[in-house]
VMD Tcl script that draws the C-alpha trace (Angstrom):
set ca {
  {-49.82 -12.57 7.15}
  {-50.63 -13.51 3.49}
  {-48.44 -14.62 0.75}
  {-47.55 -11.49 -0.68}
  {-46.58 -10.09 2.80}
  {-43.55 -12.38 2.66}
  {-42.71 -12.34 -0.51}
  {-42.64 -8.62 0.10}
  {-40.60 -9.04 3.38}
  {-38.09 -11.79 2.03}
  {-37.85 -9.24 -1.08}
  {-36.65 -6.29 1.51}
  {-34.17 -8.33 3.41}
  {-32.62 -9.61 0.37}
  {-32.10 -6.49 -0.69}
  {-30.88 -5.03 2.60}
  {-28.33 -8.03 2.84}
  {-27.67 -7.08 -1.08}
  {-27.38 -3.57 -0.16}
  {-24.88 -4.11 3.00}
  {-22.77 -6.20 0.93}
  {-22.29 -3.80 -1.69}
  {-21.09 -1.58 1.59}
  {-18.89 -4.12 2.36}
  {-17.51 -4.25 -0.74}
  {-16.48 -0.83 -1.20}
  {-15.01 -0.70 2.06}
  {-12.99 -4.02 0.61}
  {-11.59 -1.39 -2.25}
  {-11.32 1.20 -0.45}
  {-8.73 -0.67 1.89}
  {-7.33 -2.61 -1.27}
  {-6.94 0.69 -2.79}
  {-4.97 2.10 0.73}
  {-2.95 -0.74 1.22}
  {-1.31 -0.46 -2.17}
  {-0.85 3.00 -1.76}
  {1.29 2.02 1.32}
  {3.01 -0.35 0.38}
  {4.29 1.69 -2.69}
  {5.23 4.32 -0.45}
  {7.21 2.19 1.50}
  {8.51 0.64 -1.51}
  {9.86 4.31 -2.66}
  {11.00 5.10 1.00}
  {13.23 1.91 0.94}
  {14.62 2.46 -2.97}
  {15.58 5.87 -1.61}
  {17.15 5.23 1.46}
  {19.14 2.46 -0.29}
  {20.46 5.03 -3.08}
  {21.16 7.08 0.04}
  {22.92 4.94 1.58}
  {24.89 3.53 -1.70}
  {26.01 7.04 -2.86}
  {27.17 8.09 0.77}
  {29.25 4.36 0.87}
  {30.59 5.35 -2.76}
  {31.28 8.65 -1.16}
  {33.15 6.97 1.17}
  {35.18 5.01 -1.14}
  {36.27 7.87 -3.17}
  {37.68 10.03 -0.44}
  {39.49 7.05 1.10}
  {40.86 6.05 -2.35}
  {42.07 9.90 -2.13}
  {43.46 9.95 0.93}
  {45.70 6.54 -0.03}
  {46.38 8.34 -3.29}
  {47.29 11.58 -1.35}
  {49.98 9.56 0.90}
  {51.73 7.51 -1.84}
  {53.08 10.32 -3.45}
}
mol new
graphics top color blue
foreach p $ca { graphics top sphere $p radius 0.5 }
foreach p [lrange $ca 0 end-1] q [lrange $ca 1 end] { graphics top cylinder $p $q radius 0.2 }
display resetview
């Protein structure tokens, strides 16, 4: 095998092991990219379900401030 043969063949791997970790890479974003999208939509989930649950304890509140109200008079 001459010179040129492995510069040739040292030229392909590199660029095979160039190429896979441009694949790599991507698939790097790609899961970035997915596990920000989760996390927001858990984010939202919780910041709902906290209103939720704030407004049904204010509900709550109110009717048993009415009720006292309603037996004081």
């Amino acid at each position: 095998m001459g010179i040129k043969d492995q510069f040739q063949d040292k030229a392909q791997d590199l660029a095979e092991k160039a190429k896979s970790r441009a694949g790599d890479k991507d698939k790097m974003r790609e899961r970035g990219s997915q596990a920000q999208d989760d996390l927001r939509e858990r984010g939202t989930r919780a910041r709902d379900e906290a209103s939720e649950r704030s407004s049904q304890a204010r509900d709550t509140a109110r009717r048993q401030r009415d009720m006292d109200e309603d037996h004081e008079i």
